[in-house]
C-alpha positions as CSV (number, residue, x, y, z in Angstrom):
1,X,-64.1,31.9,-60.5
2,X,-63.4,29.7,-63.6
3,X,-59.8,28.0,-63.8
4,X,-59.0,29.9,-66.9
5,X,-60.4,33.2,-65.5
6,X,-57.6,32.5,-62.8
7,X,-55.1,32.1,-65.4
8,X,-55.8,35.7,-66.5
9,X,-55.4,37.6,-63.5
10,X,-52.5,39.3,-63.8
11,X,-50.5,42.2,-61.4
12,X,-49.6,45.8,-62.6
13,X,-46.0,45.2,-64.4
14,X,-42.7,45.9,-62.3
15,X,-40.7,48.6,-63.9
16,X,-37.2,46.6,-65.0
17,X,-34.0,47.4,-65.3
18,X,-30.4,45.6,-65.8
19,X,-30.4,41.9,-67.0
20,X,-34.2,42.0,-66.7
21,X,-34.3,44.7,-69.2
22,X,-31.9,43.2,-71.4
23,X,-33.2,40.0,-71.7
24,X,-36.3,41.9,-72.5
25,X,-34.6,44.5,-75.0
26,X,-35.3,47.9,-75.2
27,X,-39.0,47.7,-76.8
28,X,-39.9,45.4,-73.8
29,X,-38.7,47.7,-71.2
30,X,-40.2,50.4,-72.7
31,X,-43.4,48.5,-73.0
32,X,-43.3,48.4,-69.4
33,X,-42.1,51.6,-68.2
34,X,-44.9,52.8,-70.8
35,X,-47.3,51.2,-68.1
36,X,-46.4,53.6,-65.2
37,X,-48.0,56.7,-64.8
38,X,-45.5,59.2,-64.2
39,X,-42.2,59.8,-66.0
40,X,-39.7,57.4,-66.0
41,X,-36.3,56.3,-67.5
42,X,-34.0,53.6,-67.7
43,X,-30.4,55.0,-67.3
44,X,-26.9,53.5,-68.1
45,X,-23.6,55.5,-67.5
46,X,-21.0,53.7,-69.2
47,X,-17.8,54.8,-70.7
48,X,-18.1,58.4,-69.0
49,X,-21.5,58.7,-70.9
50,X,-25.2,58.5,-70.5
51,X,-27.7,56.3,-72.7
52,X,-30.9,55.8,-72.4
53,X,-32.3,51.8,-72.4
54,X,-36.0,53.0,-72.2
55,X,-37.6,56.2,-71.6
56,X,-42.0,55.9,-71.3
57,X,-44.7,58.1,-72.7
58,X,-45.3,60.5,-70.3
59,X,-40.9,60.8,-69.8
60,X,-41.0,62.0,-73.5
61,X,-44.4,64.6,-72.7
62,X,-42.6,65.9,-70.0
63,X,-40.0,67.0,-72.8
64,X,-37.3,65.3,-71.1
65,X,-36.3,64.2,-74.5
66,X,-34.9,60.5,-75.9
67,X,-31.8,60.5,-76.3
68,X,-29.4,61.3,-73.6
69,X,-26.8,63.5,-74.3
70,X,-29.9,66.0,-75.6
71,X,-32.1,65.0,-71.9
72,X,-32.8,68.0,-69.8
73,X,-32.4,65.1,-67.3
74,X,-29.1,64.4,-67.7
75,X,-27.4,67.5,-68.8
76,X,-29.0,69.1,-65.1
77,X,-28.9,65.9,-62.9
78,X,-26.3,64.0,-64.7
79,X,-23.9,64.4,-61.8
80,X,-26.5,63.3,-59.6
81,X,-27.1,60.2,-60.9
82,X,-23.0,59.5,-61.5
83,X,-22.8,59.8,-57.7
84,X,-25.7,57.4,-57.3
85,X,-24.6,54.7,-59.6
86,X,-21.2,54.8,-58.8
87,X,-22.6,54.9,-54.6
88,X,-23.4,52.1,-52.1
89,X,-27.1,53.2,-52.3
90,X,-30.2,51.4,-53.6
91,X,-32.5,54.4,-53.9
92,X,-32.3,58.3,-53.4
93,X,-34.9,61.4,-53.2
94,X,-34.6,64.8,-53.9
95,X,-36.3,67.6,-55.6
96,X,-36.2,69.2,-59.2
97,X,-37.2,72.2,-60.2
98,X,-37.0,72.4,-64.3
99,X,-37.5,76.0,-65.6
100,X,-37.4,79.5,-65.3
101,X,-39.1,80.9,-62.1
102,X,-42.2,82.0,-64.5
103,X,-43.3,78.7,-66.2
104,X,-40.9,76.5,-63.9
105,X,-42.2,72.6,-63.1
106,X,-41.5,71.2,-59.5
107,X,-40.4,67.1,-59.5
108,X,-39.9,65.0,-56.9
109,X,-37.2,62.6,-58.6
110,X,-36.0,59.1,-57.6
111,X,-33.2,57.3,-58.9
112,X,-33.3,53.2,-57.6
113,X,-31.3,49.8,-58.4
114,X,-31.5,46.4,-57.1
115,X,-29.2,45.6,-54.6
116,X,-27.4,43.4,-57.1
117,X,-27.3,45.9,-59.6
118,X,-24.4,48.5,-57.7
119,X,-21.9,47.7,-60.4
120,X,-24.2,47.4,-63.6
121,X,-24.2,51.4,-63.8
122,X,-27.7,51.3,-64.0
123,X,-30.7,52.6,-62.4
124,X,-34.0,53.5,-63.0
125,X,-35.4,57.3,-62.7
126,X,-39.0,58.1,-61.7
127,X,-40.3,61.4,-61.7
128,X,-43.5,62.8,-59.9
129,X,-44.9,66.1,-60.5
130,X,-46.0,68.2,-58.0
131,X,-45.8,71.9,-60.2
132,X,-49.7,72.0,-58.9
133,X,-49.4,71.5,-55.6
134,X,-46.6,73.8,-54.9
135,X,-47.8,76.6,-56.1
136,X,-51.0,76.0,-54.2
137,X,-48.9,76.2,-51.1
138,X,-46.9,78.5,-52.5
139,X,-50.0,80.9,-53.4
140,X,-51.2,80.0,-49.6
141,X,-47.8,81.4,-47.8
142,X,-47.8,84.5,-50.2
143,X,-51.7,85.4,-49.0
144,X,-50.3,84.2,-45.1
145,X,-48.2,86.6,-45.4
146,X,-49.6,89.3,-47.3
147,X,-51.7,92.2,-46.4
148,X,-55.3,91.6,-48.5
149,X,-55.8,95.6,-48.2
150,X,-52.9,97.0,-49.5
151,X,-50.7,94.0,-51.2
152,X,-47.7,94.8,-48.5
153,X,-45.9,92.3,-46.6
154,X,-48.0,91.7,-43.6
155,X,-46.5,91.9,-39.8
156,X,-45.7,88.0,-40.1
157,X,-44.3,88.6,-43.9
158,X,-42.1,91.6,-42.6
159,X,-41.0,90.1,-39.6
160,X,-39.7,86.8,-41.6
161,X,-38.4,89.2,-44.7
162,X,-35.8,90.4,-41.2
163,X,-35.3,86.9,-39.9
164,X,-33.8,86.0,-43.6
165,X,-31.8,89.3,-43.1
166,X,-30.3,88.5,-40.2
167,X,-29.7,85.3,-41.4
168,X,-27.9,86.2,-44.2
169,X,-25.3,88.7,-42.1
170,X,-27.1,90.3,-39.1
171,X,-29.2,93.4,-39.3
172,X,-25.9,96.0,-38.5
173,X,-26.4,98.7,-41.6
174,X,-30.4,98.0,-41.3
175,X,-32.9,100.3,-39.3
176,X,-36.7,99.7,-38.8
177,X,-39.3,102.2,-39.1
178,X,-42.7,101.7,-37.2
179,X,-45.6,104.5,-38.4
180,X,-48.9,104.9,-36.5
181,X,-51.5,106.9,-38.1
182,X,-52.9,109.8,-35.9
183,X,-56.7,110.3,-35.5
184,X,-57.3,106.8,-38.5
185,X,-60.2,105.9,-35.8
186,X,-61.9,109.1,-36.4
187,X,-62.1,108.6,-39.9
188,X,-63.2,105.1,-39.2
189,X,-66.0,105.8,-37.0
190,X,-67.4,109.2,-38.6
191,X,-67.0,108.1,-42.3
192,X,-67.0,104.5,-42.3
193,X,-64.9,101.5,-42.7
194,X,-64.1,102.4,-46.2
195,X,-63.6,105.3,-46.1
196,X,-60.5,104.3,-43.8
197,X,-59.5,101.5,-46.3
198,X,-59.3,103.9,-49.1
199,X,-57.1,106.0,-46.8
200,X,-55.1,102.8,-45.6
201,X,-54.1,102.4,-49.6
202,X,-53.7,105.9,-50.3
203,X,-51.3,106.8,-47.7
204,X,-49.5,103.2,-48.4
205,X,-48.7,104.6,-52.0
206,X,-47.5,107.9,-50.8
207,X,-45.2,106.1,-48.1
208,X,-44.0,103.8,-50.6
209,X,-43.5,106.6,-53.3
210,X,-41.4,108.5,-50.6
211,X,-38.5,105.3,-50.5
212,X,-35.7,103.9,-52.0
213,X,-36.0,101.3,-54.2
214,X,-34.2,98.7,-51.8
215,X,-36.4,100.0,-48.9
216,X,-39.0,97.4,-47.7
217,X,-42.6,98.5,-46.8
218,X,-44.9,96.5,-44.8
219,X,-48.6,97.2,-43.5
220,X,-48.3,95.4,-39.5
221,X,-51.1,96.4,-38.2
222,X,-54.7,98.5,-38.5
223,X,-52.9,102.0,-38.7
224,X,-49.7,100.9,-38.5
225,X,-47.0,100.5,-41.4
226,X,-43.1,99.5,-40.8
227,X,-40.1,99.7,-42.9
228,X,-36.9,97.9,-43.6
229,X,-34.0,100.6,-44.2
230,X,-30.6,100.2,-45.6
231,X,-28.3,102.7,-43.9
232,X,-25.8,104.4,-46.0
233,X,-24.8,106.7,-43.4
234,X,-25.8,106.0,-39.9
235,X,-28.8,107.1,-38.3
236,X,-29.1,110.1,-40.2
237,X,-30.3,108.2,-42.9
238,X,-33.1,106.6,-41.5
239,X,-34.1,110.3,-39.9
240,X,-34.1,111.4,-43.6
241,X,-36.6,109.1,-44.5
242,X,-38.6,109.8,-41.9
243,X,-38.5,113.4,-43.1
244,X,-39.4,112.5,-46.4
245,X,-42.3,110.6,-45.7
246,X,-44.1,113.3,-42.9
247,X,-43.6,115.7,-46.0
248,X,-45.5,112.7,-48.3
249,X,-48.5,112.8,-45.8
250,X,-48.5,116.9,-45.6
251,X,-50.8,117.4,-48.6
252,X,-54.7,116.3,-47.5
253,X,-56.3,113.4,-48.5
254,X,-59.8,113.6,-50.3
255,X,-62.1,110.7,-48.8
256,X,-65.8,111.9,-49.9
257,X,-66.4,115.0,-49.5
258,X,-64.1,116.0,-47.4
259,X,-60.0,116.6,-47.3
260,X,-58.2,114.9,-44.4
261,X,-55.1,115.5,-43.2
262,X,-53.4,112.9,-42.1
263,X,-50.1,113.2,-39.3
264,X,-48.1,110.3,-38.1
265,X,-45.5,109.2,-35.1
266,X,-42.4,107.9,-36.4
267,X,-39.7,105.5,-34.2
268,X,-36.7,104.0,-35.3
269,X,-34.5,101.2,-34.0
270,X,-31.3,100.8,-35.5
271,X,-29.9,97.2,-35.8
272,X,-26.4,96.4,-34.2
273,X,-24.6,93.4,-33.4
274,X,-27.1,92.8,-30.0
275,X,-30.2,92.3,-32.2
276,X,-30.2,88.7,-33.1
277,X,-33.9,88.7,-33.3
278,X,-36.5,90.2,-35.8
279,X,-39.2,90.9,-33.6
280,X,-36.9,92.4,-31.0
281,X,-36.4,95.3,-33.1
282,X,-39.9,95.4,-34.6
283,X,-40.7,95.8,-30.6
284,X,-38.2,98.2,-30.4
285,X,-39.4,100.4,-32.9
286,X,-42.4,100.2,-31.6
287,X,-41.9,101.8,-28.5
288,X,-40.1,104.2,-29.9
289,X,-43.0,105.0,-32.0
290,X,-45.0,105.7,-28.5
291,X,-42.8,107.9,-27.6
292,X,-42.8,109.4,-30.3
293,X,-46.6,109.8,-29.7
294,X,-46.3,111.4,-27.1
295,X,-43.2,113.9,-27.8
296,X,-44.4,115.0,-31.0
297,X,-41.3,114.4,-32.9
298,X,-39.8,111.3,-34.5
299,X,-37.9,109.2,-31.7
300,X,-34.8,106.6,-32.2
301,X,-35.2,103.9,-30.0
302,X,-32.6,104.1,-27.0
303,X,-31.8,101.0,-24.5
304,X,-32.1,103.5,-21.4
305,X,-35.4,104.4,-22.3
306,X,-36.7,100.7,-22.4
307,X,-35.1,99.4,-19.0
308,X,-37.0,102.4,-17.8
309,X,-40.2,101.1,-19.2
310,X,-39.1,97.9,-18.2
311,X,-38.5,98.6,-14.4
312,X,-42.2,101.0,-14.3
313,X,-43.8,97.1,-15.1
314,X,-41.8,95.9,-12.5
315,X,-43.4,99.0,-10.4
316,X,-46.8,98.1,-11.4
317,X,-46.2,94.5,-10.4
318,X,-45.3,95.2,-7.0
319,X,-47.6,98.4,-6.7
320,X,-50.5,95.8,-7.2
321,X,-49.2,93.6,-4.6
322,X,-48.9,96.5,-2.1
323,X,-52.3,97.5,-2.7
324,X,-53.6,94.2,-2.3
325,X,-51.8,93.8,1.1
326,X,-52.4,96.9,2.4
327,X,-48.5,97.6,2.0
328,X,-49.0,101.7,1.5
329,X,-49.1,104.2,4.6
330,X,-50.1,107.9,4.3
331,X,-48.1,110.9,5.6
332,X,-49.5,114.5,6.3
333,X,-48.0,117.5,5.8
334,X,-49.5,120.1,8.0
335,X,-51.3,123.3,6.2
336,X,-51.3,126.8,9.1
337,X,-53.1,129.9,8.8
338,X,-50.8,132.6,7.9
339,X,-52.1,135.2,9.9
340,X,-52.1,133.1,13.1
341,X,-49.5,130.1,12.8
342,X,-52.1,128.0,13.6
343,X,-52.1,124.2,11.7
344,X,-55.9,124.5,10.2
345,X,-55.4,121.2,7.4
346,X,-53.1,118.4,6.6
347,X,-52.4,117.2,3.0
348,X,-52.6,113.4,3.0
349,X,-49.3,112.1,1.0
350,X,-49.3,108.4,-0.1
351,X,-45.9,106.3,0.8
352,X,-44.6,103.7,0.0
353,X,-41.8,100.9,1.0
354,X,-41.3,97.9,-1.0
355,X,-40.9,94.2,0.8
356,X,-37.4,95.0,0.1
357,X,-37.4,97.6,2.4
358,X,-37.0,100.2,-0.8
359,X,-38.8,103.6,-0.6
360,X,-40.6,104.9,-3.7
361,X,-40.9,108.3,-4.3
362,X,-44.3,109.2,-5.2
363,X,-43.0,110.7,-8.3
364,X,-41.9,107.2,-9.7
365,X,-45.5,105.3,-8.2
366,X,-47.7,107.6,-8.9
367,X,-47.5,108.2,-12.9
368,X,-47.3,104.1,-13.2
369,X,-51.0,104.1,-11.1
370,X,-52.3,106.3,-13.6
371,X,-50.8,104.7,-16.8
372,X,-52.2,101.5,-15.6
373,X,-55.3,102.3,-13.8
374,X,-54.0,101.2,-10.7
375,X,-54.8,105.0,-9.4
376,X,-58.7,104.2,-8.9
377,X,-58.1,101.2,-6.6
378,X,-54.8,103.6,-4.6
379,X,-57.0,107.1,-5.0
380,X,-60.0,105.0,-3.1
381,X,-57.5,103.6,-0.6
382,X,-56.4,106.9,0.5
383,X,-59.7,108.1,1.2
384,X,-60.5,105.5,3.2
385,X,-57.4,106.0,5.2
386,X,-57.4,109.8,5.3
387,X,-61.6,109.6,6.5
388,X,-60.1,106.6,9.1
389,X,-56.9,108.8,10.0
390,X,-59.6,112.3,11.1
391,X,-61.6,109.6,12.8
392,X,-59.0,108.3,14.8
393,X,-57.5,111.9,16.1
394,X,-61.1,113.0,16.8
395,X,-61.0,109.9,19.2
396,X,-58.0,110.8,20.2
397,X,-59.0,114.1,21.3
398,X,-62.4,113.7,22.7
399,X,-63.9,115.4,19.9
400,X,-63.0,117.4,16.8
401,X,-60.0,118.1,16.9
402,X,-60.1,120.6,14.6
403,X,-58.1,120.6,11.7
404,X,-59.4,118.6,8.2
405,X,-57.7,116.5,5.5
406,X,-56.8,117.4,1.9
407,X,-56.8,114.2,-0.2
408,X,-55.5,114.5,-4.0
409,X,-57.8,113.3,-6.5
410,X,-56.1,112.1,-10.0
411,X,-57.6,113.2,-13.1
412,X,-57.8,109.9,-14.4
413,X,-59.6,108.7,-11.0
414,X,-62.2,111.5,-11.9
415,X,-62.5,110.1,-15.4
416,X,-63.2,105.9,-14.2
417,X,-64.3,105.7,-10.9
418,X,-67.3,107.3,-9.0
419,X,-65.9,109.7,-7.2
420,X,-68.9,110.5,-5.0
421,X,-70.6,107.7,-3.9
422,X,-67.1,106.1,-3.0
423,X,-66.0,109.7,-0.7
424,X,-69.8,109.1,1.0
425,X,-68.8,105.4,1.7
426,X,-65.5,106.5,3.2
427,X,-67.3,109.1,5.3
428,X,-70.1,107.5,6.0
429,X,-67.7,104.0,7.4
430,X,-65.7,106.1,9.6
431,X,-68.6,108.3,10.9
432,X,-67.0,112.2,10.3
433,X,-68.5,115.1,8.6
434,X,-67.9,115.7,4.7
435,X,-66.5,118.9,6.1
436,X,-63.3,117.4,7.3
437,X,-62.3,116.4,4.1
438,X,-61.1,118.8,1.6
439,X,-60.7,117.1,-2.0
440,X,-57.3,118.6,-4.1
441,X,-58.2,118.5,-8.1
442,X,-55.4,119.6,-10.7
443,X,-56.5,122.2,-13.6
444,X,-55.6,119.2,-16.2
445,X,-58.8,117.2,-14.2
446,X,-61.1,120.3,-15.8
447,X,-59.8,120.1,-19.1
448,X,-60.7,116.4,-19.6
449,X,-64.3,116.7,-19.7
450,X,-65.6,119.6,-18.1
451,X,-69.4,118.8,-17.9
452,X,-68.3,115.2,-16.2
453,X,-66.3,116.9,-13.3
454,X,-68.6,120.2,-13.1
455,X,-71.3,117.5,-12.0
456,X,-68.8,116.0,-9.6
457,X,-67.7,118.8,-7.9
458,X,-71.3,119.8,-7.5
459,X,-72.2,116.3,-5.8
460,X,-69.2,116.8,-3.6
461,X,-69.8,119.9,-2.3
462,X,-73.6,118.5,-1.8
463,X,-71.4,116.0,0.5
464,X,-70.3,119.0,2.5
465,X,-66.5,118.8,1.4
466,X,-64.3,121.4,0.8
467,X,-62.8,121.7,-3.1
468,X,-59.0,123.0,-3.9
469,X,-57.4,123.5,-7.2
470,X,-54.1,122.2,-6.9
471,X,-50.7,123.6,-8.5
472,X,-52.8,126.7,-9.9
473,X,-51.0,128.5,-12.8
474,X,-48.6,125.5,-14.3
475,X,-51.5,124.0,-16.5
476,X,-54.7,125.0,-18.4
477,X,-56.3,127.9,-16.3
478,X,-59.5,128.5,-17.6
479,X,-61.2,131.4,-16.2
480,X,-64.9,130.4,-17.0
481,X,-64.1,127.3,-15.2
482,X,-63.0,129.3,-12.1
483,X,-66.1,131.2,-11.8
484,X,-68.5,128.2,-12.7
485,X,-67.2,125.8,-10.3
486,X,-67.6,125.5,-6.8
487,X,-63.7,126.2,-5.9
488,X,-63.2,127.0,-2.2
489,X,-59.3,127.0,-2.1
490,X,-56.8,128.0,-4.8
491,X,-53.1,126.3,-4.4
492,X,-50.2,128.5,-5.6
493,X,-47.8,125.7,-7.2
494,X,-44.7,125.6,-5.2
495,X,-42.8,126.9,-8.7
496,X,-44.2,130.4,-8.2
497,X,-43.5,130.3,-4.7
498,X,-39.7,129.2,-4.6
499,X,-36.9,132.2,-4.8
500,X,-40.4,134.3,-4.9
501,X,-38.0,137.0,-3.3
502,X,-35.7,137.4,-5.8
503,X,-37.8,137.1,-8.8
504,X,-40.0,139.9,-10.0
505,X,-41.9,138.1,-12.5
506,X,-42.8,135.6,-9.7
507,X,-43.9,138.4,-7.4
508,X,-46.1,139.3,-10.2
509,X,-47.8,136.6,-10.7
510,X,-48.6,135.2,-6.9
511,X,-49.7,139.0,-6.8
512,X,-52.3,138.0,-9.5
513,X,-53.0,135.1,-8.6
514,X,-53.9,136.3,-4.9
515,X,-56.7,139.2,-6.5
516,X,-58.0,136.7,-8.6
517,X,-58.8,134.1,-5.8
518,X,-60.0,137.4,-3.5
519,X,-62.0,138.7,-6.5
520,X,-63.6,135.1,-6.8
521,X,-64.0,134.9,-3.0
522,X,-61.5,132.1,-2.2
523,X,-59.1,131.6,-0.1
524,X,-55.6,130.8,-1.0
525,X,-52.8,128.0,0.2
526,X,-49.0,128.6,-1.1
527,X,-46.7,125.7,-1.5
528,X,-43.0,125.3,-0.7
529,X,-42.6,127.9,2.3
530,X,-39.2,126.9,3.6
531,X,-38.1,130.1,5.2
532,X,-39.8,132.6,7.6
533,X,-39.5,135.6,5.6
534,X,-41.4,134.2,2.6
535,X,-44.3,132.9,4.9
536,X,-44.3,136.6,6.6
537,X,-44.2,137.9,3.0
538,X,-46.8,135.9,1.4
539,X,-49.4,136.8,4.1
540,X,-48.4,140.5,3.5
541,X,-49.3,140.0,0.3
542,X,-53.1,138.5,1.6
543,X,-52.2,134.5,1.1
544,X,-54.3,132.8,3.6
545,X,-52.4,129.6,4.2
546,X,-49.2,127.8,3.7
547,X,-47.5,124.8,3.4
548,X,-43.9,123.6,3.5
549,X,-40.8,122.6,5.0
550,X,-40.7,125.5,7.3
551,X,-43.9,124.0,9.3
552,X,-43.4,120.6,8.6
553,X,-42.2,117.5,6.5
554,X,-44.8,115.0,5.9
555,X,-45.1,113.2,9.2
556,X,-46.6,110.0,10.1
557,X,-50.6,109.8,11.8
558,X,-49.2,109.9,15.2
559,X,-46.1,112.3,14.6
560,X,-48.8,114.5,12.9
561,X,-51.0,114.3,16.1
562,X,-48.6,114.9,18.5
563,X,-47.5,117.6,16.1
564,X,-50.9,119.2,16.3
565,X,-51.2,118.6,19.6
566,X,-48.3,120.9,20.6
567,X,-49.7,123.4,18.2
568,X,-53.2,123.3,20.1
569,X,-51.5,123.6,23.5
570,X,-49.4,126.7,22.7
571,X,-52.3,128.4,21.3
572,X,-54.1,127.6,24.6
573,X,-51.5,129.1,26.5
574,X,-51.1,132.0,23.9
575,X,-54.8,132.5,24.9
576,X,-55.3,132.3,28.4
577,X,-52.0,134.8,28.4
């Protein structure tokens, strides 16, 4: 490179300001502010007013005007800068939004000085526009937190929509609605994916036509919409709404050719002074929402009811661990023969004592197994220990010892596991007879899928085993079913049975129950016998067995044994009298 060449090169101009831009005069500084390519100023407060010493090109595009006392600039950010200049500092940031919120332009503004120029009241203002770039990000948050179907606030848009109400004074006077759609997965899988969208917007604008205006809708998740709620008046309020919006959904929907009629579950968790978090009571209505599914009727959400829900996880926890560890233990509650007083059966009962030493009722375990699933992994347990239990008395006895074992089978064990293959393991590892086991089904088992469970019940009976119907008369009873199935043994629920004696209507109906198990040709075990004169009673009355406290409570394997013991040895004796 040439000498003069060298003498050419020049850097971009400095932006000046102070003596520099005096000595240079105002068509100077301009010249070089002109060379920057974003808006830029120099300002002098003096006097208790504002002048401008330069202003560039692009400062007077941006409209920020020439001459002060007219700038946008200073009239907004004039006691901005007086607090700068008149300040310690050399440079400050911020951000500027010039506008209405329509056609409004985002700036990130700078005010700087040299060091030596504190006292001048000078500075020199930079703006950068960013208008672009906000609303990009802006336009990306909106669609984060938007639902694309329906244009609603999405679970993460309602959820921070709460957080800023809290926020702004705590979410006492507010209520959330949750509303699942009933049967949307039908009309999903018979006509089509959108077909449901079309029935996602539709019911949407009924929902939202059925609110206040100050009400907040949101679309959080497939079939599930929630609301924000001012309350007025207390709960009542939000139950009102509710009302109103089960009426909106009342009249069908056309979606092809058809007309669907849509119903919904409703909960409803009112905010108080405890609720400090928005997706607490989004959970909250939530569960009451699946209550509400399952009562049939719109449900406000109640503390109790979710430390309830809270402990039956704790149950499943530990319910998992027990079956794991072989923690549970069966009891067996002896079955006699009316007519003779002889024990013929014994119903297996599943127990249970925590590590804590704790006992849980059945009752409590039982419904958490079949919520969770745990019942397939407990239902196969007990028939492993009930088939191990028989094998060990026979031993015991030097043979059969003559009674069998009812084991209860869950209906949602019939529904997931393999119910026959898995009682012919359990026979077939402890080396008895299928007809020592009898195998207890409830009337709700039928319902579920009839051809399922007819095929069951015909594969164990193939097995050898004997089948009862268990708490006969409190569920579905399908009299078809009766005669198609291969029922041995009808069980009179103990409901019918207890204050029989001084209850016509339940005389009546054990009466019709017992014809109809004769007329079918089966025999007949009656729950909850407690005292001698209903036993005597029910087998007037041609009952052929019963069960109860009068007998027996449930006893442990050897307590049971010895129990049936005794009873063997006193028939002996009865005998050989």
């Amino acid at each position: 490179m040439s000498r003069r060449s060298k003498d050419k090169t020049v850097q971009a101009p400095i932006p000046v300001e102070g003596d520099d831009a005096r000595r240079l005069g105002p068509s100077s500084a301009a010249q070089v502010l002109n060379m920057l390519p974003v808006p830029a100023a120099v300002v002098e407060w003096r006097d208790g007013r504002f002048a401008f010493e330069a202003v560039n090109r692009p400062f007077r595009i941006a409209g920020l005007g020439t001459v002060a006392d007219q700038s946008p600039l200073i009239r907004l950010l004039g006691d901005k800068i007086v607090a700068f200049v008149e300040s310690d500092a050399t440079e400050q940031e911020m951000s500027w939004e010039l506008g209405d919120a329509v056609d409004s332009r985002c700036f990130r503004v700078k005010f700087a000085r040299r060091p030596a120029e504190k006292a001048s009241g000078r500075c020199l203002v930079t703006l950068i526009d960013h208008t672009s770039e906000l609303r990009t990000e802006r336009s990306l948050r909106r669609e984060m937190l938007s639902d694309s179907l329906t244009g609603l606030p999405n679970r993460s848009g309602f959820a921070e929509q709460l957080e800023e109400e809290i926020a702004r004074g705590g979410m006492e006077g507010f209520a959330v609605l949750v509303i699942n759609l009933d049967r949307f997965s039908r009309v999903n899988a018979c006509l089509g994916g959108l077909s449901g969208d079309e029935l996602l917007i539709s019911v949407a604008r009924r929902v939202k036509g059925a609110l206040r205006a100050h009400d907040v809708l949101a679309r959080t998740g497939g079939d599930e919409f929630a609301i924000q709620l001012a309350l007025d008046e207390g709960a009542s309020d939000a139950l009102h709404v509710a009302k109103r919006i089960q009426n909106a959904l009342t009249t069908p929907f056309r979606l092809s050719d058809f007309e669907i009629r849509v119903d919904c579950s409703i909960g409803i968790a009112i905010g108080d002074e405890t609720v400090d978090e928005a997706e607490d009571l989004i959970r909250h209505a939530q569960f009451a929402m699946k209550r509400a599914k399952k009562s049939g009727r719109t449900e406000i959400y109640h503390s109790q009811a979710f430390d309830l829900a809270r402990q039956q996880f704790g149950i499943e926890t530990e319910l998992r661990r027990a079956i794991d560890n072989g923690a549970l233990s069966l009891n067996f509650q002896p079955i006699c023969d009316l007519a003779t007083g002889r024990i013929v059966s014994f119903e297996a009962l599943a127990r249970w004592i925590t590590e804590s030493g704790e006992a849980v009722p059945p009752t409590e375990f039982i419904p958490v197994a079949e919520e969770s699933g745990l019942i397939v992994p407990l239902g196969r347990w007990a028939m492993h220990e009930a088939a191990r239990t028989v094998a060990q008395w026979d031993a015991a006895a030097g043979g059969d010892c003559g009674v069998n074992v009812a084991v209860n089978l869950s209906a949602i064990q019939l529904q997931r596991d393999q119910i026959a293959p898995m009682v012919e393991a359990a026979l077939a590892a402890n080396g008895i007879d299928g007809r020592r086991i009898t195998l207890e089904l409830t009337e709700s088992a039928l319902v579920t899928d009839p051809d399922h469970i007819a095929r069951t019940m015909q594969a164990l009976k193939a097995l050898g085993t004997t089948l009862a119907m268990d708490d006969f008369g409190t569920g579905y009873s399908n009299l078809a079913y009766l005669q198609k199935l291969p029922i041995d043994v009808l069980k009179i629920d103990r409901s019918f049975v207890t204050g029989m004696l001084a209850d016509r209507d339940k005389i009546a109906i054990v009466r019709a129950i017992l014809s109809l198990a004769q007329a079918l040709g089966m025999r007949t075990t009656a729950e909850g016998i407690e005292t001698n004169e209903l036993g005597q009673t029910l087998a007037a009355l041609g009952c052929t067995y019963g069960q109860g406290y009068l007998y027996a409570r449930p006893l442990a394997p050897d307590d049971a044994y010895a129990l049936l013991s005794r009873d063997s040895n006193s028939a002996t004796t009865a005998s050989a009298s």
